[in-house]
N, C-alpha and C positions, 0 to 999 in steps of 0.2 A: 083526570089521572094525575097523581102526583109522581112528581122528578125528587130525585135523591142526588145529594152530593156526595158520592163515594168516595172517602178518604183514600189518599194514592196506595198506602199499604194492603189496604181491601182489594183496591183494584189489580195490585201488586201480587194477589195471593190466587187473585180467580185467576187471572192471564198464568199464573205456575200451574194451575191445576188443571185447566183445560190442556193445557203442553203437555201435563204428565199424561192425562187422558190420551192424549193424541198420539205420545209414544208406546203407551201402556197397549191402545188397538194396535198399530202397528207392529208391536213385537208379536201379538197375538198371531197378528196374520203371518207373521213367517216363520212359527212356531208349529212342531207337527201338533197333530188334534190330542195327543194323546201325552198327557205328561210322563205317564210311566210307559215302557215300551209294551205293545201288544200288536197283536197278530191282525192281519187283515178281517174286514168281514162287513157282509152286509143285512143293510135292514131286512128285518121279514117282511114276507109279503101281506098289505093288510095296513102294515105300519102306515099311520100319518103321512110320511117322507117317503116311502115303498118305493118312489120314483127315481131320488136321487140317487147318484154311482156312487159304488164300494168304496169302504175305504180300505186304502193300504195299507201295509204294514207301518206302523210307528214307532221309529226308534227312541221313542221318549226324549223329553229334556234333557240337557246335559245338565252338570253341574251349574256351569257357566247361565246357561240361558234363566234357572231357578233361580240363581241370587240377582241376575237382573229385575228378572218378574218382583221378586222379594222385592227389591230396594223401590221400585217404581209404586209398587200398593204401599208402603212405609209412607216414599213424600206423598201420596195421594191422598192418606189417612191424616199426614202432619195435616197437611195443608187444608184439607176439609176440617180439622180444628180449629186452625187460622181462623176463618173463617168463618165458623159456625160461635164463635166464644170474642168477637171480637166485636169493643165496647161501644162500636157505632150502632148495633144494635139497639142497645139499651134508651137509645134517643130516637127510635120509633117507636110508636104506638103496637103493642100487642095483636093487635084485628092487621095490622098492614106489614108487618115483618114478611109474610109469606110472598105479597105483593111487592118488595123493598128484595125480597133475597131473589124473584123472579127478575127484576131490572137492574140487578148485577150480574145475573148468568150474563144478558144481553146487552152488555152498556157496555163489552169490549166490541160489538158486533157493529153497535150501533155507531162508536165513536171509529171505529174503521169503514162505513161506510159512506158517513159525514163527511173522514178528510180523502176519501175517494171522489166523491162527487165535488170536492171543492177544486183538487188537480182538474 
């Protein structure tokens, strides 16, 4: 298996996108289900999901909670640019980039687990 030395602004850029990720879910979850407002209602019966309970009324997004969502998928897009176009790339081999972009999702996981087991 080959190791990668991920330049700190690479590592700099996943560690931003993962956080956006992780706000991005979070806003999700306290968001009602329905961006625009609509009426309660539930699955028919038959449906896939038939089981799960109704939903409520949804007072859609506000203005406020839209440009949040907005500004969050914005740095998510920047940042997955960062990343995707930046020139450490170009000093892997083509066949192992895929391999090389899978052990930087994981190389903030990895190096937090290292300086956990070293405390």
């Amino acid at each position: 298996m080959a190791t990668y030395e991920f330049p700190d602004d690479l590592l700099t850029a996943q560690r931003d996108l993962n956080q956006v990720r992780a706000d991005l879910a979070a806003l999700y979850e306290r968001l009602p289900y329905s961006v625009e407002p609509m009426e309660a209602w539930q699955r028919p019966e038959g449906y896939w999901l038939a089981t799960s309970p109704a939903y409520p009324d949804s007072p859609g997004w506000s203005e406020q909670e839209r440009k949040e969502v907005a500004a969050l998928r914005e740095r998510e897009r920047d940042l997955t640019g960062v990343i995707l176009t930046h020139a450490f790339w170009d000093t892997i081999a083509g066949p192992e980039r895929p391999h090389a972009r899978s052990k930087l999702k994981h190389a903030l996981t990895a190096a937090s687990d290292s300086r956990a087991q070293e405390a």
